[in-house]
C-alpha positions in Angstrom: 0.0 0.0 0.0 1.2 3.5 -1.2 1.8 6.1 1.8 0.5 9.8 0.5 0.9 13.1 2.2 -2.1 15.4 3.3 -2.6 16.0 -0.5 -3.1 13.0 -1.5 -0.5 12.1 -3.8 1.9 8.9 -3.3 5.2 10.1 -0.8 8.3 9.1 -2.8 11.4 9.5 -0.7 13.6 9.6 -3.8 13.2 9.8 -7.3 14.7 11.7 -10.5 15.5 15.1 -10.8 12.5 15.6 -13.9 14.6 18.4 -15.2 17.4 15.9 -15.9 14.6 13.6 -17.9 15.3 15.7 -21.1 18.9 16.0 -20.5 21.3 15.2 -23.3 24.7 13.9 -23.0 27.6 16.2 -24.9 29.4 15.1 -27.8 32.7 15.0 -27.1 33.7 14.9 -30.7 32.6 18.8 -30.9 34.2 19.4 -27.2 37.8 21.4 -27.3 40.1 22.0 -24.7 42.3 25.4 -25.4 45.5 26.3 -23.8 45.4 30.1 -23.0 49.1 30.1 -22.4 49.1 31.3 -18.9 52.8 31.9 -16.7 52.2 30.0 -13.3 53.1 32.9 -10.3 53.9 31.2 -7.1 53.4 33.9 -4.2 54.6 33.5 -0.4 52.1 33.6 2.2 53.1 36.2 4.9 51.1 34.7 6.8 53.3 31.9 7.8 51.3 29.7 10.3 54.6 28.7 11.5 55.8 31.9 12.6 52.7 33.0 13.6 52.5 30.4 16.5 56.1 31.1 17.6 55.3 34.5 18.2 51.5 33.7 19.8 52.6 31.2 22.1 56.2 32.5 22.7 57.8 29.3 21.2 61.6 28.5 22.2 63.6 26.9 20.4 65.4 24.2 22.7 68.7 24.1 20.1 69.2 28.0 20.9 68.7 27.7 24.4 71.2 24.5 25.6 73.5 26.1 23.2 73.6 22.9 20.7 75.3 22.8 18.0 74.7 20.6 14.8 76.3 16.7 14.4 79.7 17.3 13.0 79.9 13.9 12.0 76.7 14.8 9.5 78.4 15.9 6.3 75.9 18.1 3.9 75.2 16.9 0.5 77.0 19.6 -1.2 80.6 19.0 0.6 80.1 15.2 -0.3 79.6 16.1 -3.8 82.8 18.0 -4.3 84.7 15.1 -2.1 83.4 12.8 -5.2 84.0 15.1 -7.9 87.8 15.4 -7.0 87.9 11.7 -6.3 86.5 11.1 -9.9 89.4 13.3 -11.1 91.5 11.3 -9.7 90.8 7.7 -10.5 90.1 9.1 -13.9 93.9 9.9 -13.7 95.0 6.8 -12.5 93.2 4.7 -14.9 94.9 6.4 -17.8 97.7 4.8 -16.7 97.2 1.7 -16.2 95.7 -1.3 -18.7 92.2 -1.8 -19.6 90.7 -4.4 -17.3 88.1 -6.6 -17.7 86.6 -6.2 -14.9 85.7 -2.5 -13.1 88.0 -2.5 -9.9 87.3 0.3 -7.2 90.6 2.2 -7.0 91.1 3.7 -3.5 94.4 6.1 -3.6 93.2 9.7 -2.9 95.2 12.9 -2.6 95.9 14.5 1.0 93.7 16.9 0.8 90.7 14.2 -0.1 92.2 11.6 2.1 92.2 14.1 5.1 88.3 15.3 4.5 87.8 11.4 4.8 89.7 11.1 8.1 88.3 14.4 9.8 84.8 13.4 8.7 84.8 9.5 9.0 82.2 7.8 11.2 83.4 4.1 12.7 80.1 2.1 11.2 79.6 -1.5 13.4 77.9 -4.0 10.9 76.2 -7.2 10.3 76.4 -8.4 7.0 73.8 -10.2 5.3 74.0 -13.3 4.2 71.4 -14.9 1.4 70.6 -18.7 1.9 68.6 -20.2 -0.6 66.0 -22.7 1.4 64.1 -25.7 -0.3 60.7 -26.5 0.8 60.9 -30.1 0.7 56.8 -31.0 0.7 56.3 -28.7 -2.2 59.4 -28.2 -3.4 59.6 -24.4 -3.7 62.6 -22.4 -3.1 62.7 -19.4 -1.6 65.7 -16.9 0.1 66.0 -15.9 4.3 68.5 -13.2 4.9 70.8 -14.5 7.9 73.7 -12.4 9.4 77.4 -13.6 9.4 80.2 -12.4 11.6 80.0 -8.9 12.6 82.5 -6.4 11.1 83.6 -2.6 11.6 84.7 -0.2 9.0 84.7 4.0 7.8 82.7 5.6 6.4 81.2 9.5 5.6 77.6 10.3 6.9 75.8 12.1 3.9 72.6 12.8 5.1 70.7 12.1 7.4 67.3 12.6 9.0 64.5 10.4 11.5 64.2 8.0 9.0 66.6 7.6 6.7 70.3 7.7 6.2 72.8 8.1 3.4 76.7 6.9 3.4 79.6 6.7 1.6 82.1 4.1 2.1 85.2 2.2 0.6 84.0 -1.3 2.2 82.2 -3.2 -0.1 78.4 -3.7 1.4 75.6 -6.0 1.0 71.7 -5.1 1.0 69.6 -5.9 4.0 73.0 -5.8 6.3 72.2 -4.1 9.6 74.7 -1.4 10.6 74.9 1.1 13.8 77.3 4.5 13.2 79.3 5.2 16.5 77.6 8.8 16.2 74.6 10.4 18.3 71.6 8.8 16.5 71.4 5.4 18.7 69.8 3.8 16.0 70.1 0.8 13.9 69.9 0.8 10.8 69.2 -1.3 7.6 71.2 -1.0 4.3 68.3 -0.8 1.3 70.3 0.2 -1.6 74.0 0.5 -2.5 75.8 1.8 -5.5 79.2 1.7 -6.9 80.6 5.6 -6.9 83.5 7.4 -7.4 85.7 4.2 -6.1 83.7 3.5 -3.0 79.6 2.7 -2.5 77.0 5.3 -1.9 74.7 3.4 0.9 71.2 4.3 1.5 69.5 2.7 4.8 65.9 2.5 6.5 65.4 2.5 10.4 66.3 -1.2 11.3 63.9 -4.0 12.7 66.6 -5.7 14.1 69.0 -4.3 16.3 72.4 -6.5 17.2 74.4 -6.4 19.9 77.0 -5.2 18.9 79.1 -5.3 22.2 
């Protein structure tokens, strides 16, 4: 049984928009889409919500206040960059003068003024290196990899970046992916190696926050 309202006709609680019932789709073979050429403008807001609250609230900043100063062992992108450039000028110097090899061997013997930037800047990195073992299933016969950690090892290297949750390296020691490492510097924090690329004779390391954490003692 239909349910009307005090004038009689049937209560609908939905139904469609009757001005749509005539409504005809576009054809979008007639439709053109015109570039008017416009510069982008990117203006700064003066109202920085950042500032603003420092100044409302009467926000100190801790840093200032202890009298910290930054991580020396934290190396900014820019001086790392000019570190590699001259190392590339030299191994590019030393490879004229040797034989072609077959085979791309790192070549590790920097000026004074390169091999001192290392040594004032170096970081002592403790590490576990992973170790890939293929395992059988033996019911259904599939083979699959577990990462397992050999004998830990210690060697140099210069901190590139670094921030909460990531971390950037570059080191002479040959390093594998998935090893877990922990940089003698202030961070306390594990960390675990997620990609690594030959460069400029040594291996530019990128790392994630670690969910293992050896001892490392």
């Amino acid at each position: 049984m239909a349910i009307k309202d005090r004038d009689g006709n049937v209560y609908k609680l939905r139904g469609p928009n009757p001005l749509m019932k005539e409504q005809k789709s576009w054809d979008s073979k007639h439709v053109k889409l015109i570039n008017f050429g416009w510069d982008g403008e990117t203006k700064e807001d003066e109202n920085n919500p950042i500032e603003q609250f420092k100044k409302d609230y009467n926000v100190l900043d801790i840093g200032e206040e202890l009298g910290l100063e930054p991580n020396p062992d934290i190396v900014e992108e820019e001086d790392i960059e000019e570190v590699i450039e001259a190392i590339e000028e030299e191994v590019e110097e030393v490879v004229e003068e040797v034989e072609p090899l077959k085979e791309e061997v790192p070549v590790q013997s920097f000026d004074k003024k390169t091999a001192d930037f290392l040594q004032k800047h170096k970081v002592m990195v403790h590490c576990a290196p992973a170790i890939k073992v293929d395992i059988k299933d033996d019911l259904y016969g599939d083979t699959y990899q577990r990462t397992t950690y050999g004998a830990k090892e210690e060697f140099a290297a210069v901190i590139t970046n670094q921030t909460d949750l990531d971390l950037k390296l570059w080191t002479t020691h040959e390093i594998q992916v998935d090893s877990v490492i922990y940089p003698q510097d202030h961070s306390k924090r594990w960390w675990r190696i997620s990609e690594v690329e030959p460069r400029s004779g040594g291996f530019l390391a990128s790392a994630v926050i670690s969910n293992v954490n050896p001892d490392f003692t």
